[in-house]
PDB file as gemmi writes it, atoms N, CA and C in Angstrom:
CRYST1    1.000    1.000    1.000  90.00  90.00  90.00 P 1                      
ATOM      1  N   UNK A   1       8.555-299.531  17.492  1.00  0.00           N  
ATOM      2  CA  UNK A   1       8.276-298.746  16.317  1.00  0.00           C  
ATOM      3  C   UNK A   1       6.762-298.533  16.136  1.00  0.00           C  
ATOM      4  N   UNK A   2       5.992-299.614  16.211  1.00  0.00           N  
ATOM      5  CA  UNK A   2       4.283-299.433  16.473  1.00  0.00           C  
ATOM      6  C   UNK A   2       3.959-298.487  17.246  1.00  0.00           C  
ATOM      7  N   UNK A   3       4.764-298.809  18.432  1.00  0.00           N  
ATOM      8  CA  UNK A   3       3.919-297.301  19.660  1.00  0.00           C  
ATOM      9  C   UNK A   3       4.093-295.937  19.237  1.00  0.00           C  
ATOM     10  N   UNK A   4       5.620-295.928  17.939  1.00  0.00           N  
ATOM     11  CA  UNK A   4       5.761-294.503  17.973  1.00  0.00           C  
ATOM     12  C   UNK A   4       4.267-294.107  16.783  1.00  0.00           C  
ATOM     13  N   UNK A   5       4.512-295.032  15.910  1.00  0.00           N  
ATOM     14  CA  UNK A   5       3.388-294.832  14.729  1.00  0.00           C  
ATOM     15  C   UNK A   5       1.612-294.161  15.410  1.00  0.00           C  
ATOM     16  N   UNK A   6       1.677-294.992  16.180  1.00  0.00           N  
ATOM     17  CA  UNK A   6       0.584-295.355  16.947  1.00  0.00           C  
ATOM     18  C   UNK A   6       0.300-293.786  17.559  1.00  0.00           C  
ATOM     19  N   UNK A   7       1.591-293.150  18.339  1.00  0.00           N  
ATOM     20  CA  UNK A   7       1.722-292.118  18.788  1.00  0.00           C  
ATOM     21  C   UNK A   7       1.440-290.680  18.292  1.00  0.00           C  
ATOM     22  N   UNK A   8       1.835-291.013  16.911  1.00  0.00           N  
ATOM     23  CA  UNK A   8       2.011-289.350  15.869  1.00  0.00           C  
ATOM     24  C   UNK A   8       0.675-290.145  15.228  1.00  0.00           C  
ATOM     25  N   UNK A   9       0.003-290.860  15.074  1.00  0.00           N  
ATOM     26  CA  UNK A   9      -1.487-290.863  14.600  1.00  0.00           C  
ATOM     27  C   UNK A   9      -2.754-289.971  15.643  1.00  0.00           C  
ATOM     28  N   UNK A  10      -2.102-290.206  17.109  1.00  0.00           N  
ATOM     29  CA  UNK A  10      -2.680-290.243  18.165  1.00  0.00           C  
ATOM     30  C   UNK A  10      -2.745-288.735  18.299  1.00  0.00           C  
ATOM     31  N   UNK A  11      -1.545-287.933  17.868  1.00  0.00           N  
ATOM     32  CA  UNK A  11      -1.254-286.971  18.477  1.00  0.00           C  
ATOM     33  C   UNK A  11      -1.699-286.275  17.232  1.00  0.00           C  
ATOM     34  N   UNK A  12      -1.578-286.888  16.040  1.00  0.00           N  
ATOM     35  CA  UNK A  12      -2.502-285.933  14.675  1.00  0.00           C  
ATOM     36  C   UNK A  12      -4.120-285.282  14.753  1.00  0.00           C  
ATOM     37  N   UNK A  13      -4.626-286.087  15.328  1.00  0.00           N  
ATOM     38  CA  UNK A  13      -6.033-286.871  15.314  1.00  0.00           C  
ATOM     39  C   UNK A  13      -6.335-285.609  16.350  1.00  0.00           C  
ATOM     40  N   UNK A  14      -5.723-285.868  17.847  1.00  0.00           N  
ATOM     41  CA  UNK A  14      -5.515-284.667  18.563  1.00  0.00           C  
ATOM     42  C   UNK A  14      -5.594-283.382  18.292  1.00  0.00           C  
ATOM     43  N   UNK A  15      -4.436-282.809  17.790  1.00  0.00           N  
ATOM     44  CA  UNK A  15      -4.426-281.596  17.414  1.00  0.00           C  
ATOM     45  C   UNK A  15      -5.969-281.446  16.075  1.00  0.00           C  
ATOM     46  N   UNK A  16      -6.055-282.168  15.271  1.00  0.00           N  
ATOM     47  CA  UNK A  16      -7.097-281.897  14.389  1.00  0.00           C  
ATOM     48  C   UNK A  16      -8.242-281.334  15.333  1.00  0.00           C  
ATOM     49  N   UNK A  17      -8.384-282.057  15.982  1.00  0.00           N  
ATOM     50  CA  UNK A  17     -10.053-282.005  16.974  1.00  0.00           C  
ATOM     51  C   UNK A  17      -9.635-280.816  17.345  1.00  0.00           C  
ATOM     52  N   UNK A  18      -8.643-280.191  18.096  1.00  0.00           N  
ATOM     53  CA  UNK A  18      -8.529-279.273  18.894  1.00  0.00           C  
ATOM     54  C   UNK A  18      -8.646-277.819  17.701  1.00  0.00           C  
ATOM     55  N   UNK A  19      -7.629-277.814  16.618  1.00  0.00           N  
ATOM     56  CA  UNK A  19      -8.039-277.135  15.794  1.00  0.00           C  
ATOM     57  C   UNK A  19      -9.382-276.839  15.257  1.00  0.00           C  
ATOM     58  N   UNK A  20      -9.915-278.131  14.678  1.00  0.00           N  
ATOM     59  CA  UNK A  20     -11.445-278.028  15.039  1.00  0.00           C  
ATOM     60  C   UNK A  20     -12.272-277.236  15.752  1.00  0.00           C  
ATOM     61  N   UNK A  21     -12.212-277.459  16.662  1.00  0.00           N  
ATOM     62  CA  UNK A  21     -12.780-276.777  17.854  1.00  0.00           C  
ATOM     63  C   UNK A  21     -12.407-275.285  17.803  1.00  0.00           C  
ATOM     64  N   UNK A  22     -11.158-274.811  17.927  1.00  0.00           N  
ATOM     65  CA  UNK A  22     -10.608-273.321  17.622  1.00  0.00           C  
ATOM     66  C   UNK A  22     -11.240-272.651  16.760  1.00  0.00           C  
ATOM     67  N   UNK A  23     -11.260-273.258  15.451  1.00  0.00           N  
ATOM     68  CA  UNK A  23     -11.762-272.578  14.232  1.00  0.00           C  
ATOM     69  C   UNK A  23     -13.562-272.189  14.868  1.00  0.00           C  
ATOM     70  N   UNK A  24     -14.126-273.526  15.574  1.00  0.00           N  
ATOM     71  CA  UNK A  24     -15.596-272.876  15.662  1.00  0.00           C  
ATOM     72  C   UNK A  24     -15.969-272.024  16.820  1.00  0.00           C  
ATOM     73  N   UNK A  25     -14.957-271.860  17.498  1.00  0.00           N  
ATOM     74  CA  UNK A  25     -15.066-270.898  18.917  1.00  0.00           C  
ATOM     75  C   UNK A  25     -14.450-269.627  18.412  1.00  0.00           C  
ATOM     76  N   UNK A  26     -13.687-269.559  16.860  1.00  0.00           N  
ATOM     77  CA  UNK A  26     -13.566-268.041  16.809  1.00  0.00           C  
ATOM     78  C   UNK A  26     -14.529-267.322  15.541  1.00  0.00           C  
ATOM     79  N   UNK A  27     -15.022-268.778  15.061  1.00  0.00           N  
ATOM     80  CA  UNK A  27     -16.819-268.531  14.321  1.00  0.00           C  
ATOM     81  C   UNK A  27     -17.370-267.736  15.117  1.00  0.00           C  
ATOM     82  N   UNK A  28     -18.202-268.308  15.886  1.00  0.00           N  
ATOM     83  CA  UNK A  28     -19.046-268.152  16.545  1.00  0.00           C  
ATOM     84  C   UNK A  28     -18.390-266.872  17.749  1.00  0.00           C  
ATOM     85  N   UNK A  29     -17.446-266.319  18.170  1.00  0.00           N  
ATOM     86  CA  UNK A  29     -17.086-264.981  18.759  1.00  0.00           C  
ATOM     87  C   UNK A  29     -17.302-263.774  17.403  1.00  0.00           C  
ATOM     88  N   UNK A  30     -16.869-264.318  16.350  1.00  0.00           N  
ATOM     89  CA  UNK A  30     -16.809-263.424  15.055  1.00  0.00           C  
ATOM     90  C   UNK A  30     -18.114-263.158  14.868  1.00  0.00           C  
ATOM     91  N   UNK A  31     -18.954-263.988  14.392  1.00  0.00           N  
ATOM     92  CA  UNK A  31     -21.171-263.960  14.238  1.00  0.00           C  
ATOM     93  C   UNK A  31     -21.420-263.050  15.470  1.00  0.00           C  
ATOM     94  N   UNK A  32     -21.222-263.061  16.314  1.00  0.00           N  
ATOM     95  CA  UNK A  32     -21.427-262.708  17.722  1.00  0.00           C  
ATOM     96  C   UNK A  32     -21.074-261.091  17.965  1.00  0.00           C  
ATOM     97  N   UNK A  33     -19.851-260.860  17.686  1.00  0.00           N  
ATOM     98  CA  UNK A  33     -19.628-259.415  17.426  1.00  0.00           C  
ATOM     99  C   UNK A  33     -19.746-258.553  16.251  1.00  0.00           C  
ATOM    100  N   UNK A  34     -20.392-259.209  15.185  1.00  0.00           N  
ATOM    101  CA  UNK A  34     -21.116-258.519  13.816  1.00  0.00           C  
ATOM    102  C   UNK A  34     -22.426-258.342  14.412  1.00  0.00           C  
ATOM    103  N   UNK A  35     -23.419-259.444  15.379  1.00  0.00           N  
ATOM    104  CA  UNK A  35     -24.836-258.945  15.405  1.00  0.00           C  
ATOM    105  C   UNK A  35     -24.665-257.895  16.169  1.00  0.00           C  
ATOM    106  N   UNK A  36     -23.939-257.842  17.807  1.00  0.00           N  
ATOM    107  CA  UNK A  36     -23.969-256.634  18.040  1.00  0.00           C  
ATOM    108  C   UNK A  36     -23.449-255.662  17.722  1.00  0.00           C  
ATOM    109  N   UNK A  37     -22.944-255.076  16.443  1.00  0.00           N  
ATOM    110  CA  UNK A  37     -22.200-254.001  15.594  1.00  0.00           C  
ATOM    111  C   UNK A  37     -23.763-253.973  14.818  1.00  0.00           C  
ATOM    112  N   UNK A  38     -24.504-254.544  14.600  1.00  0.00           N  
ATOM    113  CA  UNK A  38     -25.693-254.568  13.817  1.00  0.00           C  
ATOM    114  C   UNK A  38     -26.844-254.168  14.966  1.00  0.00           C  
ATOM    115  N   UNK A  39     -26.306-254.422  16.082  1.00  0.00           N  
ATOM    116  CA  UNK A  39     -28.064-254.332  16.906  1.00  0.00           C  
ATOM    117  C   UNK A  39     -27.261-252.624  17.176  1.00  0.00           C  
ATOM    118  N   UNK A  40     -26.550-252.241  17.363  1.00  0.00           N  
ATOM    119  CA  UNK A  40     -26.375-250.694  17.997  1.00  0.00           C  
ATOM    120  C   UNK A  40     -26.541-249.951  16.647  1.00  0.00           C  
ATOM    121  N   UNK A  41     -25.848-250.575  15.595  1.00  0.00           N  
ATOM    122  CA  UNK A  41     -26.949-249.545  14.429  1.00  0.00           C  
ATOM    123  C   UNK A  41     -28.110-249.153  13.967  1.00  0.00           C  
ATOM    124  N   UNK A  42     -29.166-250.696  14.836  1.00  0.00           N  
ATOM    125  CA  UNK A  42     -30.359-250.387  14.768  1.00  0.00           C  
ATOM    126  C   UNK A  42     -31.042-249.250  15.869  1.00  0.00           C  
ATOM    127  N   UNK A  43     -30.380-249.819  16.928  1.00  0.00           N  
ATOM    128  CA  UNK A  43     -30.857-248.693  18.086  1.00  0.00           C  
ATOM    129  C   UNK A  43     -30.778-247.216  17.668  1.00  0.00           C  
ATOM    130  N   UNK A  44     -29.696-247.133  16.954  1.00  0.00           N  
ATOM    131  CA  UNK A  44     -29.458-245.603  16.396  1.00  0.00           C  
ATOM    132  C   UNK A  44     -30.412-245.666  15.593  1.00  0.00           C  
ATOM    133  N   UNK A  45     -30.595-246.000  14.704  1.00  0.00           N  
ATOM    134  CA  UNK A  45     -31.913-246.154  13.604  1.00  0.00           C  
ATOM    135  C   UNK A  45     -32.863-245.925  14.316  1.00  0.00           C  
ATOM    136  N   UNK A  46     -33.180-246.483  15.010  1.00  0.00           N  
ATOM    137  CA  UNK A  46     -34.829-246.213  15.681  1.00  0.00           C  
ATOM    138  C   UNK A  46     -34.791-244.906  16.628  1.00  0.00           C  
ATOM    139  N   UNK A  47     -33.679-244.775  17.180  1.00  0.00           N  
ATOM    140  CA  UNK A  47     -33.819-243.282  17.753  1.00  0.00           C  
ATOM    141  C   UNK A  47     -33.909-242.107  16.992  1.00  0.00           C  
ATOM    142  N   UNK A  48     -33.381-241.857  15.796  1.00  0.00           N  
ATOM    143  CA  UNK A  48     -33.106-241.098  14.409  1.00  0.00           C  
ATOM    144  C   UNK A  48     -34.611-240.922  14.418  1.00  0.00           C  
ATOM    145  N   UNK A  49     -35.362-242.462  14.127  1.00  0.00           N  
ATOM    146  CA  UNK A  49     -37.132-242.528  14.109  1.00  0.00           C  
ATOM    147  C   UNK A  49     -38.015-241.917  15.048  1.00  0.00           C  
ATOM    148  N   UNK A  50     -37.441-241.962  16.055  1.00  0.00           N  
ATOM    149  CA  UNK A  50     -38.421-241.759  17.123  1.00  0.00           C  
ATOM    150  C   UNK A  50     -38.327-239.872  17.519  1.00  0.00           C  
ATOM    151  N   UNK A  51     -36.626-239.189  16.853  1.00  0.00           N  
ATOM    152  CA  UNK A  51     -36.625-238.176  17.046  1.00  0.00           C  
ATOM    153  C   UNK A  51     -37.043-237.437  15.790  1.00  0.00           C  
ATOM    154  N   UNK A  52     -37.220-238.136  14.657  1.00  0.00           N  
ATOM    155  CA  UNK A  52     -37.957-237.620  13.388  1.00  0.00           C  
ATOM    156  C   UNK A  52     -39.844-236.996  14.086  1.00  0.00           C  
ATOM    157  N   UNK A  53     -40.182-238.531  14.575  1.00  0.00           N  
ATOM    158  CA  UNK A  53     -41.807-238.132  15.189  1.00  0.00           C  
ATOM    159  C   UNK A  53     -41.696-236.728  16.309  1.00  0.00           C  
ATOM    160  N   UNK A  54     -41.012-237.048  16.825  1.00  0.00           N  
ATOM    161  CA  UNK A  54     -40.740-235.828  17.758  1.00  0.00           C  
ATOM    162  C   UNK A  54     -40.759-234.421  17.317  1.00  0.00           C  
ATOM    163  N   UNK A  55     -39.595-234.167  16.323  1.00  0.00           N  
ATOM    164  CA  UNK A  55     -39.884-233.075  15.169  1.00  0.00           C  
ATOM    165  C   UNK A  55     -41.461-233.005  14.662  1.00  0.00           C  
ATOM    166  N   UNK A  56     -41.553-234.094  14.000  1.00  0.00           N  
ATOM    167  CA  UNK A  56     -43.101-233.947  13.444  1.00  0.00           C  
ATOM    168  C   UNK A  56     -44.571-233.596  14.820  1.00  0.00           C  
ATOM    169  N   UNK A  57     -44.176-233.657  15.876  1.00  0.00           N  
ATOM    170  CA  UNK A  57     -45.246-233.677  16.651  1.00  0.00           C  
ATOM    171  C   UNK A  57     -44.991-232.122  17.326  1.00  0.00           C  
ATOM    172  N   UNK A  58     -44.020-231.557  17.003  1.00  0.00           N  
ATOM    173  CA  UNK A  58     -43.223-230.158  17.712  1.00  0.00           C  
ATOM    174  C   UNK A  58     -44.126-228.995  16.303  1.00  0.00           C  
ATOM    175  N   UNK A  59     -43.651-229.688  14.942  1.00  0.00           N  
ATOM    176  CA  UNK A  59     -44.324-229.144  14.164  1.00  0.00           C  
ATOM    177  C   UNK A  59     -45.569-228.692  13.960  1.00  0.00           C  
ATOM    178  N   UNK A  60     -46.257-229.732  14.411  1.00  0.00           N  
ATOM    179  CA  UNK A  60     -47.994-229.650  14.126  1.00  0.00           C  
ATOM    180  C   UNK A  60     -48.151-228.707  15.374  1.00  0.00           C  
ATOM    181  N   UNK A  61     -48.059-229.030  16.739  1.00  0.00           N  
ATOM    182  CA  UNK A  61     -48.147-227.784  17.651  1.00  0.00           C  
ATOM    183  C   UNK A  61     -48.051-226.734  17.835  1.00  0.00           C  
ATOM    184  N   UNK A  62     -46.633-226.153  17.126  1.00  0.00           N  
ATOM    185  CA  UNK A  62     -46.165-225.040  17.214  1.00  0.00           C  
ATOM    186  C   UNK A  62     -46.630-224.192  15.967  1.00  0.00           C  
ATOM    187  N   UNK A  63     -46.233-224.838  14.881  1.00  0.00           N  
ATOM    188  CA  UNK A  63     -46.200-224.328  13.630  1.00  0.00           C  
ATOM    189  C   UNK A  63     -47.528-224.701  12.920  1.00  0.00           C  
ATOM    190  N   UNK A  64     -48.347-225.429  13.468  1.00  0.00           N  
ATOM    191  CA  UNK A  64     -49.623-225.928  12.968  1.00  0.00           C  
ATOM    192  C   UNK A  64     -48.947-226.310  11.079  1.00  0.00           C  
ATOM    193  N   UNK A  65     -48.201-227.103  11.231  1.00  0.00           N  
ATOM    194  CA  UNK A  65     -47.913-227.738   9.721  1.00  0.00           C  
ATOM    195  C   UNK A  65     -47.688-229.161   9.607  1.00  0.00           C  
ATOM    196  N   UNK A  66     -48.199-229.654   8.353  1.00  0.00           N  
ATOM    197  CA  UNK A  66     -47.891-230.908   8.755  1.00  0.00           C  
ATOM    198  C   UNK A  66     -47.034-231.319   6.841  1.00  0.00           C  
ATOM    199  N   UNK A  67     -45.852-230.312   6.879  1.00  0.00           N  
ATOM    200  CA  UNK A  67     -45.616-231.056   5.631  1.00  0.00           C  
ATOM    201  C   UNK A  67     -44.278-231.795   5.982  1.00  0.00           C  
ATOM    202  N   UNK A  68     -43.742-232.742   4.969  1.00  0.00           N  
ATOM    203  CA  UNK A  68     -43.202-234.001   5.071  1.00  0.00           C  
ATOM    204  C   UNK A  68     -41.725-233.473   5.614  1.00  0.00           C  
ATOM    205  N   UNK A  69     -40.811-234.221   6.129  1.00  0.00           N  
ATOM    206  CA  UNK A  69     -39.540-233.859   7.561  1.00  0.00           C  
ATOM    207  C   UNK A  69     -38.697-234.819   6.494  1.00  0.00           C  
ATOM    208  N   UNK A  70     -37.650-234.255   5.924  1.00  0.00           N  
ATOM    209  CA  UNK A  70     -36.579-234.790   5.992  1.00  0.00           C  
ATOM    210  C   UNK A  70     -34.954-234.586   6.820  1.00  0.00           C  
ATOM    211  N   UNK A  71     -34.175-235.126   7.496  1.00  0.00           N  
ATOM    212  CA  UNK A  71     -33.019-234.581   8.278  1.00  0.00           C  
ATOM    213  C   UNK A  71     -31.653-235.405   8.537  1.00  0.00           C  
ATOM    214  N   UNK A  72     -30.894-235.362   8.434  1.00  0.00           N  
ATOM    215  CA  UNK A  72     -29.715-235.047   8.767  1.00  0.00           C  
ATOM    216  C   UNK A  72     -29.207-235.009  10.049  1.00  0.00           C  
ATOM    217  N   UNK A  73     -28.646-235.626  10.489  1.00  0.00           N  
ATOM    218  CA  UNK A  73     -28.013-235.845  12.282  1.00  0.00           C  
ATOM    219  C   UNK A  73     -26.463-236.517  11.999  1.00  0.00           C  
ATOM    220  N   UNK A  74     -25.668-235.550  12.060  1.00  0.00           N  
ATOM    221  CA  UNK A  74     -24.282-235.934  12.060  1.00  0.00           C  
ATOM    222  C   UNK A  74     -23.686-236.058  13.584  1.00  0.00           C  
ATOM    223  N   UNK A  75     -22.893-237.272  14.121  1.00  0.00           N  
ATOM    224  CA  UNK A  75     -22.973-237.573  15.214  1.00  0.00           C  
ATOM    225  C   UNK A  75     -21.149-238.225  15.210  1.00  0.00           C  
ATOM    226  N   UNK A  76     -20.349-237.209  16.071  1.00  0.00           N  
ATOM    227  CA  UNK A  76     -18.663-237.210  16.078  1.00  0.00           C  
ATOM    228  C   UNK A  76     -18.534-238.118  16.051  1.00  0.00           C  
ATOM    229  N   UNK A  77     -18.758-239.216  16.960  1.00  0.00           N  
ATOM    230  CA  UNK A  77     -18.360-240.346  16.909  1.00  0.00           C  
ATOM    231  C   UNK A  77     -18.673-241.807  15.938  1.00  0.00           C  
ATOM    232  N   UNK A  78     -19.858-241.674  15.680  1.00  0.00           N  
ATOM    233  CA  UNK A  78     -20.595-242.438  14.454  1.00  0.00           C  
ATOM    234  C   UNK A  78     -20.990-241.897  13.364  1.00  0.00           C  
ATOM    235  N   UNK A  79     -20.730-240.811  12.488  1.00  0.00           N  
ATOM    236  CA  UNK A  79     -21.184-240.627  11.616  1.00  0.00           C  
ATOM    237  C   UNK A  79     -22.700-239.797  11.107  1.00  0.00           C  
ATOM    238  N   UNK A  80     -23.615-240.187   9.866  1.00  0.00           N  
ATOM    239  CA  UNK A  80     -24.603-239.439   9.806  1.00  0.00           C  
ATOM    240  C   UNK A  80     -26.024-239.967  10.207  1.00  0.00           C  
ATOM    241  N   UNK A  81     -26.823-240.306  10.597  1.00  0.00           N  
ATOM    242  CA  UNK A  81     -28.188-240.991  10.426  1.00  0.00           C  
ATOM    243  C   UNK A  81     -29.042-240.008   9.678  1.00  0.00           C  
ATOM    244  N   UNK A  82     -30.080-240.395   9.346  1.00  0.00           N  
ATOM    245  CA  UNK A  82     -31.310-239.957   8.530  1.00  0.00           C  
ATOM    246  C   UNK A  82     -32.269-240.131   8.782  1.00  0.00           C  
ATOM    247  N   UNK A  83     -33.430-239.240   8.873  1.00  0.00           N  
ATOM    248  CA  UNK A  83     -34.749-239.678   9.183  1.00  0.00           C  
ATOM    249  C   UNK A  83     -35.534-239.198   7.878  1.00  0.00           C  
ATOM    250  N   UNK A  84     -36.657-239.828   8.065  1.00  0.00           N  
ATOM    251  CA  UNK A  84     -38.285-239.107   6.494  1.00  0.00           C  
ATOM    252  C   UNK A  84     -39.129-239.445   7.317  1.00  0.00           C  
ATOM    253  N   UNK A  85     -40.089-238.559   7.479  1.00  0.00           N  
ATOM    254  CA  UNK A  85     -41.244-238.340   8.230  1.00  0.00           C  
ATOM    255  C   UNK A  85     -42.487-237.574   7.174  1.00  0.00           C  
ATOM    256  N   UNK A  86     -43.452-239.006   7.241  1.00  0.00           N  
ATOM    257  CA  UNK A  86     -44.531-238.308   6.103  1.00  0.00           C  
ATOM    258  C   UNK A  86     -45.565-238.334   6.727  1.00  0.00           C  
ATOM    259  N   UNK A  87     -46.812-237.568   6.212  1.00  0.00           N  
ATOM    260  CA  UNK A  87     -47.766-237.624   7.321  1.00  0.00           C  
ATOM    261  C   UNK A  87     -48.984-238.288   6.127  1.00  0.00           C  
ATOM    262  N   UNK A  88     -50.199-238.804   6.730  1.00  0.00           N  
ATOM    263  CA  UNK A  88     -50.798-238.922   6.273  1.00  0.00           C  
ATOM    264  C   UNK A  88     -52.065-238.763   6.847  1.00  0.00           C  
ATOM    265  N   UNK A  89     -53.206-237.458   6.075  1.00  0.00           N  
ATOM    266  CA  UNK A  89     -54.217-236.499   6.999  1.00  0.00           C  
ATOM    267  C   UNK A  89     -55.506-237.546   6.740  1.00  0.00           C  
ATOM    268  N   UNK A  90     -56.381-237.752   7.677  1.00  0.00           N  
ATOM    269  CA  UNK A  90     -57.356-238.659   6.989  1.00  0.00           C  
ATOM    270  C   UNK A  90     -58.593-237.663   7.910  1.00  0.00           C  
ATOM    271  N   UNK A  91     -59.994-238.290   7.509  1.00  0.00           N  
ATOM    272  CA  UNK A  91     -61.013-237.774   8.784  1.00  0.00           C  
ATOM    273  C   UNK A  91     -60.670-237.911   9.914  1.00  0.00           C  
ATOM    274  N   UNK A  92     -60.433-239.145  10.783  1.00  0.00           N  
ATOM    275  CA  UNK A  92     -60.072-239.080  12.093  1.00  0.00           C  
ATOM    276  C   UNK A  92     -59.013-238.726  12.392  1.00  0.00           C  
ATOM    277  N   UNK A  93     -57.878-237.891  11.679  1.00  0.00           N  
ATOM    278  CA  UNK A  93     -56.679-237.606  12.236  1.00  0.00           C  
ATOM    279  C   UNK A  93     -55.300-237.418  11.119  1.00  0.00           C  
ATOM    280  N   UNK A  94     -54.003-237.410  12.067  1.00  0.00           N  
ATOM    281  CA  UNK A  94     -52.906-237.637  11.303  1.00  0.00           C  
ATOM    282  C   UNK A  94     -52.310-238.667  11.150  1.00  0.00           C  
ATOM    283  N   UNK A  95     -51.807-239.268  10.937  1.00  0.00           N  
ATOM    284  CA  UNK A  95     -50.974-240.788  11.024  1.00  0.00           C  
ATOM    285  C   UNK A  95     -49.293-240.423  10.272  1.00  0.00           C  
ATOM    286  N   UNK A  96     -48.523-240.289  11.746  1.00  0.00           N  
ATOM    287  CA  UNK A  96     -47.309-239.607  11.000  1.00  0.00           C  
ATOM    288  C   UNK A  96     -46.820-241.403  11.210  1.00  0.00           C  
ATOM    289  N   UNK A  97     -45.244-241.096  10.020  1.00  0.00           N  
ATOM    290  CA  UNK A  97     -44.623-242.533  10.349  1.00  0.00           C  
ATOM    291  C   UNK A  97     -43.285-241.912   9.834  1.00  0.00           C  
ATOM    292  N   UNK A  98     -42.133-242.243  10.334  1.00  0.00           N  
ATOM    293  CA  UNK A  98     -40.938-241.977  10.536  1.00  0.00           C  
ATOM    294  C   UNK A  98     -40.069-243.053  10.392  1.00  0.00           C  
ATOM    295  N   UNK A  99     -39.096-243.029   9.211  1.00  0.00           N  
ATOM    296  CA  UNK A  99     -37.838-244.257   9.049  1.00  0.00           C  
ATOM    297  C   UNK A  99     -36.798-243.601   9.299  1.00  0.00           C  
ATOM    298  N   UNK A 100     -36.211-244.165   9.955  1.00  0.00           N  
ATOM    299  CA  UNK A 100     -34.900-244.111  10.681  1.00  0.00           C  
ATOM    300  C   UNK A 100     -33.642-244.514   9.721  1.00  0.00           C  
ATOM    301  N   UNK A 101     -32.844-243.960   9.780  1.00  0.00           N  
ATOM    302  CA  UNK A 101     -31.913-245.117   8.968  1.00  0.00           C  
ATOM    303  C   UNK A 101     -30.302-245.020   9.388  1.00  0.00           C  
ATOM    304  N   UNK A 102     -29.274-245.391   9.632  1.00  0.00           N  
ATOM    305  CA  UNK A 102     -28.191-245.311   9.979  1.00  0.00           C  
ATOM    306  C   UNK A 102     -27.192-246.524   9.688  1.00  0.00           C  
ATOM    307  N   UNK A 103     -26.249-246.431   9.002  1.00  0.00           N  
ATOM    308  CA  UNK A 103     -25.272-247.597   8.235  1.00  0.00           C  
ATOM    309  C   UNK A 103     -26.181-248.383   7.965  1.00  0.00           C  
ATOM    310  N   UNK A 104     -26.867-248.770   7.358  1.00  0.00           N  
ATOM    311  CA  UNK A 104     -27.381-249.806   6.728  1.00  0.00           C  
ATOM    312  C   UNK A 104     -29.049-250.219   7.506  1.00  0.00           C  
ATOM    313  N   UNK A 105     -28.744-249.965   8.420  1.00  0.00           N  
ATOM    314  CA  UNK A 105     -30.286-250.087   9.473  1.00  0.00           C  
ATOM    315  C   UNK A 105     -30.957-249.071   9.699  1.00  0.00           C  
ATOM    316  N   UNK A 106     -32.294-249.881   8.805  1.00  0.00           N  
ATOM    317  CA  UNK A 106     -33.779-248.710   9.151  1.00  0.00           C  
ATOM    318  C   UNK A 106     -34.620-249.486  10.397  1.00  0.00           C  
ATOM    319  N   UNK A 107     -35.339-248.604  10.954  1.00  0.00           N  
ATOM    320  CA  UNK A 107     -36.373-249.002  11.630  1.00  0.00           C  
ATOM    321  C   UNK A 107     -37.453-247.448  11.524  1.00  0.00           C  
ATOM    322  N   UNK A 108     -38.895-248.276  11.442  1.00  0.00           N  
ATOM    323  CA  UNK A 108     -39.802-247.311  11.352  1.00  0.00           C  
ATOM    324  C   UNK A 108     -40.711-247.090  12.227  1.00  0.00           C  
ATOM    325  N   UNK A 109     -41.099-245.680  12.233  1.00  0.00           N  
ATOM    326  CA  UNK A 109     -42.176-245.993  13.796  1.00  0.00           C  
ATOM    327  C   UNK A 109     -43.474-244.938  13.205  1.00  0.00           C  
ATOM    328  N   UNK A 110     -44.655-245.476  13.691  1.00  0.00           N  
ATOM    329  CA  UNK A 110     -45.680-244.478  13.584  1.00  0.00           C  
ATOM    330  C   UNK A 110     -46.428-244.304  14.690  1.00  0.00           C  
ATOM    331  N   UNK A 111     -47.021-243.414  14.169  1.00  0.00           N  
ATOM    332  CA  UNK A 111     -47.356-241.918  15.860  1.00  0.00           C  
ATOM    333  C   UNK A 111     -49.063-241.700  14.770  1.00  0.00           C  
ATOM    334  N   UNK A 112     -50.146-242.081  16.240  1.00  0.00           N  
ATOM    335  CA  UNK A 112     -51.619-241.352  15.322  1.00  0.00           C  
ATOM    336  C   UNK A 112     -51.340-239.774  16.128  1.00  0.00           C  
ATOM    337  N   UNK A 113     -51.963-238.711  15.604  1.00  0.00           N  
ATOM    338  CA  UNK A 113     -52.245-237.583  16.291  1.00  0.00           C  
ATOM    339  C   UNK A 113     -53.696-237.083  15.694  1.00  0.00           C  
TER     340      UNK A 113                                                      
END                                                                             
């Protein structure tokens, strides 16, 4: 009768750990596939940024203008991103800077011209 006691303590104790363990191996897969759902929204973000400066550097060339870029990029598969592109004219130059933004992630970039 001891060995069986002994047994279903043995085999409780067991499964706990192992459950244990389950619960933090599907933590840590779960954290894991939110950052990268978070790092590809940033990448979009910063490209949104980097094609805002692009606009702004197409502008000043072509159109010799440098007033402020707001836009709109609707994209089938993901949705909308946004860019704002402001410039700021000083003596030595322009200093454009561009925020990106897409689901929740901005990234900003600036460009001297």
């Amino acid at each position: 009768m001891n060995k069986q006691k002994g047994s279903i303590y043995l085999t409780v104790i067991l499964l706990g750990v192992i459950l244990a363990v389950a619960v933090g191996v599907v933590s840590i897969v779960v954290s894991g596939s939110n950052l990268v759902k978070g790092l590809g929204d940033s990448v979009r973000a910063f490209h949104i940024a980097d094609s805002g400066i692009e606009m702004a550097l197409y502008e000043i060339r072509k159109e010799g203008t440098n007033q402020d870029i707001n836009c709109d990029v609707f994209f089938d598969n993901y949705g909308t991103a946004t860019c704002s592109v402001n410039f700021e004219v000083s003596g030595e130059g322009i200093k454009i800077k561009s925020l990106g933004s897409y689901n929740g992630s901005q990234r900003r970039i600036e460009a001297a011209y």
